[in-house]
Phi, psi and omega in degrees: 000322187289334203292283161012281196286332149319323207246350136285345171307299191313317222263323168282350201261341170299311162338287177278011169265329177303304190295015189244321181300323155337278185302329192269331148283358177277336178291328215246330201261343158290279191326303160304353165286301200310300187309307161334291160317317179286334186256344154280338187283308207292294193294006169276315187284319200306346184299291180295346180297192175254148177320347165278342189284342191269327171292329165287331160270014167279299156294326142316318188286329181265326170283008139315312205271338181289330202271324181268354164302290216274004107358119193253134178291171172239154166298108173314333171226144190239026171275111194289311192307293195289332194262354176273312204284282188330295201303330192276350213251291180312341192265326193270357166284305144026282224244008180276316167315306194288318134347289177293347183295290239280314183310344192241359175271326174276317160318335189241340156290335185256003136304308190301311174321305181308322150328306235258312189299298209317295183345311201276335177315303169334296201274000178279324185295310199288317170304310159320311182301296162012279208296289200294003184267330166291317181309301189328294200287340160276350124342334178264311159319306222252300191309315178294349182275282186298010165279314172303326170310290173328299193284348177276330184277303155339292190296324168295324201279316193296333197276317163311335176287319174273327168302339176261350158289315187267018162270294197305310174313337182274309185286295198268028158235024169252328192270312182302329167309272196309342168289346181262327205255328172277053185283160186293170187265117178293124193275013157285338199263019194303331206299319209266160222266001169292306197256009152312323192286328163257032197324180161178146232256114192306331187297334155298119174285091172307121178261167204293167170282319160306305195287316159291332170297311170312312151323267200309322194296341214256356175258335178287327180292324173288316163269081190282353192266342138238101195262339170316124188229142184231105243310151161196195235254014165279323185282125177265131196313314211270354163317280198305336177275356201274309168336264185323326157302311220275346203051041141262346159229181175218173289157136154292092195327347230225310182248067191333307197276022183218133166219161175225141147280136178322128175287109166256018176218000000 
């Protein structure tokens, strides 16, 4: 009951402060009427004065207006009471704005917030997404690396398998050529006076003319630092000269009975 009879006590004495503040501004402002009207009359007379007369009041007016420059304002009502009740009424509008300022200022941080959360969700999501998409590719790298190793190792191994077919298919129409056209000597035909010239002993197993070749190619490849092979009564002579007249093989400047194939690169 006492807060109740306090804050109608508050509500008359703003009352009566608004209405004391009220009159004394209707006062000052009639008073600014007059003055206004006076100051229109003075300029209507002043129209017909003379010209020197307008400077003189032109100088009056302005060290009036310099006199009221240098002048300190005054307070319209000097009542502590009235000028506290007013003050306090401006202080609680004041602060009712500021209140609806700080609800819309807190209203729009916690929008923003909820952004900023979406946001960082947003960009957590997007990393992940990042992450696992690097992984994917680098793994997708390193399998494609090793598929190329792979497929590189594939292609070699198919081009030596084939490169090795086709030595063999070459030695064996290199062997076959030469079993028809170099054949070894039949000891029945001993008789005739060509192959008297080449006797030789039947009890020997006489090797193909391929086969000395094949000799020789295979001590130049394994051993290139003694590529020499050495000749003996398997080798049918007239083979061996032939080589060596034609400069497919030569002879050991050191040893007859040792030939190599010829260096041909």
């Amino acid at each position: 009951m006492a807060q109740n009879i306090c804050l109608s006590q508050s509500s008359e004495d703003m009352g009566t402060a608004k209405s004391v503040l009220l009159d004394e501004c209707e006062e000052q402002f009639g008073l600014l009427n007059k003055l206004q009207n006076e100051i229109i009359l003075a300029d209507t007379e002043s129209n017909d004065a003379e010209s020197n007369e307008a400077v003189n009041c032109l100088n009056a007016i302005t060290a009036e207006l310099e006199q009221w420059q240098e002048m300190e304002p005054k307070l319209l009502l000097t009542n502590p009471e009235v000028l506290s009740a007013v003050g306090k009424e401006e202080l609680q509008r004041l602060n009712n704005q500021l209140g609806m300022v700080l609800s819309c200022s807190q209203a729009r941080l916690d929008a923003l917030k909820g952004i900023l959360k979406r946001e960082q969700t947003w960009l957590t999501d997007k990393k992940d997404v990042l992450n696992a998409v690097s992984d994917r590719v680098t793994k997708l790298q390193h399998e494609n690396e090793k598929l190329s190793e792979h497929g590189v190792l594939l292609d070699m191994k198919r081009k030596i398998n084939n490169l090795k077919d086709y030595h063999s298919g070459l030695m064996e129409t290199l062997s076959d050529m030469l079993d028809e056209h170099f054949p070894l000597p039949d000891p029945r035909e001993n008789g005739t006076k060509k192959k008297r010239a080449a006797a030789f002993d039947a009890e020997v197993n006489l090797i193909s003319l391929s086969e000395i070749i094949e000799k020789l190619t295979n001590k130049t490849l394994e051993t290139p630092h003694d590529p020499y092979v050495t000749t003996d009564d398997t080798f049918w002579q007239p083979y061996t000269e032939m080589l060596l007249r034609n400069g497919v093989a030569i002879r050991h400047p050191d040893d007859c009975s040792k030939i190599r194939l010829e260096m041909f690169f």
